[in-house]
C-alpha positions in Angstrom: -46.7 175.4 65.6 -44.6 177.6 68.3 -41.7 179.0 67.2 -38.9 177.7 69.7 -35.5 180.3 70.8 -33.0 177.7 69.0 -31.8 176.6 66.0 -30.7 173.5 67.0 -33.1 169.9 66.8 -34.1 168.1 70.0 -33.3 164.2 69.6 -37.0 163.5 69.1 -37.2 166.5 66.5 -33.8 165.3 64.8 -36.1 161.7 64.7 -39.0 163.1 62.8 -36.4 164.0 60.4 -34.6 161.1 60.4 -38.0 158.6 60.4 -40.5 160.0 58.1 -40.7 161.8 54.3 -39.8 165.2 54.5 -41.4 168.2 52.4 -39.1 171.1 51.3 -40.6 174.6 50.3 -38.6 177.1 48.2 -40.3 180.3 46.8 -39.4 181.4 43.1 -38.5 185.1 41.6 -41.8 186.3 41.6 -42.6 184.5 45.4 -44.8 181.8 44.5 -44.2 178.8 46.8 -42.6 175.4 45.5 -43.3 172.2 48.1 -41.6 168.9 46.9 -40.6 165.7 49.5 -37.2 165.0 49.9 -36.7 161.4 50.7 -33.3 161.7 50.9 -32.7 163.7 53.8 -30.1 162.5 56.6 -29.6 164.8 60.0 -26.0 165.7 60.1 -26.0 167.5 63.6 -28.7 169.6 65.2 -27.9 172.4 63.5 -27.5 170.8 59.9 -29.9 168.9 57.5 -28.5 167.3 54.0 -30.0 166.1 50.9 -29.3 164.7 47.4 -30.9 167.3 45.0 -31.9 164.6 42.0 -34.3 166.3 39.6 -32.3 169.9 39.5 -35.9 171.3 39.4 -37.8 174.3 40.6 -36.4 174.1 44.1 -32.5 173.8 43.3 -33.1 176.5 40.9 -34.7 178.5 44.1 -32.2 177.7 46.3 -29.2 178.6 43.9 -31.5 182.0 43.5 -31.0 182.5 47.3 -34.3 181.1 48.5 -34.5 180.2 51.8 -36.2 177.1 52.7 -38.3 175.7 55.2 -38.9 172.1 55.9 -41.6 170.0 57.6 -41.0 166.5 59.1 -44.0 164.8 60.3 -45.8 161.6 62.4 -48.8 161.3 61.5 -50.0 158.5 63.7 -48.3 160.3 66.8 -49.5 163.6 66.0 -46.2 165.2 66.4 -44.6 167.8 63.9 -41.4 169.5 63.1 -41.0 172.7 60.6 -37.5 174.5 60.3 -36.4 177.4 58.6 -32.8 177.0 57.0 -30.9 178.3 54.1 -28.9 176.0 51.7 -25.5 175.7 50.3 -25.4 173.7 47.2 -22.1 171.4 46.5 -22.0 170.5 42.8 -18.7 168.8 41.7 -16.3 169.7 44.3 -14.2 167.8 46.9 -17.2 167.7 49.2 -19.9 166.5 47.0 -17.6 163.8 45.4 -16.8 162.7 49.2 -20.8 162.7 50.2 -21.8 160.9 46.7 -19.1 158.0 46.7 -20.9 156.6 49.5 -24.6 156.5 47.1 -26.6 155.6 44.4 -26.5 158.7 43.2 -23.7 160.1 41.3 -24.9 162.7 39.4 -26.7 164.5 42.4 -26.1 167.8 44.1 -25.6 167.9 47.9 -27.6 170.6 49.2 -26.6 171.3 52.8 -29.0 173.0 55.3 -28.2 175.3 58.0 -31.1 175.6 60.5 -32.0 179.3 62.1 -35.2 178.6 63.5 -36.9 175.8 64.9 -41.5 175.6 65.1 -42.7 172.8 66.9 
């Protein structure tokens, strides 16, 4: 993948995204890499990515460490790709993540919000 000058998605990148299962990667204190899907991922603008952290495992326990992330969104049958890298803010019990999780299933998540820097395509 190329890396592109933006930080913002393209409507067919923000697609990928927004069409297929999404794999996060965190690394932990000593750098080893975590990679876990994320199913619940929704596009918020081309700049920002959200999900409900569920299991509060090894990559919320990154990310409140200050990993960065990067994410991969994938076609396979097409052949076409997406990989971002972003760093999170985690909402746990405030006015935000009560607003976000009234509208799911899940009411005991985290919202983890994701600001993109760089785009690879």
């Amino acid at each position: 993948m190329k890396k592109l000058n933006t930080n913002k998605l393209t409507e067919e990148q923000a697609n990928l995204f927004k069409n297929n299962l999404v794999y996060l990667s965190t690394v932990d204190a000593d750098g080893n890499p975590q990679v876990g899907p994320k199913g619940s991922m929704t596009v918020l603008d081309p700049s920002h990515l959200q999900y409900l952290e569920k299991t509060k495992g090894e990559a919320y326990e990154n990310i409140k460490r200050g990993s960065k992330v990067a994410l991969v969104a994938a076609d396979v049958p097409s052949h076409t790709a997406v990989r971002v890298l972003a760093t999170a803010e985690v909402h746990e019990d405030d006015d935000y993540a009560k607003k976000v999780l009234a509208k799911t299933e899940f009411p005991n998540a985290f919202v983890v919000n994701l600001n993109i820097e760089e785009v690879f395509a």
